[in-house]
N, C-alpha and C positions, 0 to 999 in steps of 0.2 A: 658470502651472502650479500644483495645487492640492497643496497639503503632504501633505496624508490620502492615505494608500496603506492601499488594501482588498484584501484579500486573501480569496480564495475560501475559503468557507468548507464543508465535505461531512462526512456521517455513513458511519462504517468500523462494521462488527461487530469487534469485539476478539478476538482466537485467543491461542494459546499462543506462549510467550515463545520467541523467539530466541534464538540464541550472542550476539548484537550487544548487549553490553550495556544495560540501560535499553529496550531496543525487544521489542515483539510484533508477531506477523506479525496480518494484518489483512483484512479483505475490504470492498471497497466496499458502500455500502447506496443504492439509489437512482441510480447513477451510474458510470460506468465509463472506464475509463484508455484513453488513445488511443494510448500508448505501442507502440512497434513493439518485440518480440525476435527476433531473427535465429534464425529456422531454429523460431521457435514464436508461438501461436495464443491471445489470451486467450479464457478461457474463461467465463463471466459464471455460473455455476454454482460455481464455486469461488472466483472471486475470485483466481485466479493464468493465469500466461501456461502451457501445454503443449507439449511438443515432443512426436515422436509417441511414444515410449516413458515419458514421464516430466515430475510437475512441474519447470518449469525457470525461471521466477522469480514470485516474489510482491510483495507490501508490506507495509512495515513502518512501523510507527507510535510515537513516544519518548513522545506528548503524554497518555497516558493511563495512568498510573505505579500506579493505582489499580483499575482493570476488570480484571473476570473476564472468564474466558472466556465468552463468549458477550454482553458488554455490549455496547448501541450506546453511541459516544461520539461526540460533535461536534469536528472538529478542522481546523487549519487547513491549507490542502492543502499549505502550505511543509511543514509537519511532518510529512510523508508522504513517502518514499521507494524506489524497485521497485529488490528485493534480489535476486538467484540465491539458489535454493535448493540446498541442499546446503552451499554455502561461507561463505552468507549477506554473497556481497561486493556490495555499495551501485552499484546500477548506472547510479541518477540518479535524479531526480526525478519525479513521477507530474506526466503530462501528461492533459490532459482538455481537449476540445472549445471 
């Protein structure tokens, strides 16, 4: 078994900052989340999951402490996380393909 653990690597555009300290909400660039939320639809247009009245979770991103709004940034998909919106509570990890 080989020591070096690689972690996937993906480009997010950068949005504006969340309540979660240190984290901005984020949208995928090139690639999309496989992540299932109960009772809602992601939507590759916006880069969050919708339920039919309303956004109802996103992702959020710590690794980019420096980007504006509207930056791509390179990051590692550990450092990604899909939040609910509104409460902004951490609902696990972004899963992909």
């Amino acid at each position: 078994m080989s020591d070096n653990i690689t972690t996937k690597v993906v480009e997010v555009v950068v949005r504006h900052r969340s309540s979660v300290p240190g984290a901005r909400w984020c949208e995928p660039k090139g690639w999309a989340p496989t992540n299932l939320i109960e009772g809602a639809e992601y939507v590759a247009d916006t880069g969050s999951w919708w339920d039919p009245s309303e956004e109802a979770a996103g992702i959020l991103v710590w690794t980019a402490p420096d980007a504006v709004e509207g930056d791509v940034a390179t990051v590692s998909l550990d450092d990604l996380r899909v939040a609910s919106c509104g409460d902004c509570r951490v609902i696990g990890r972004v899963e992909v393909a």
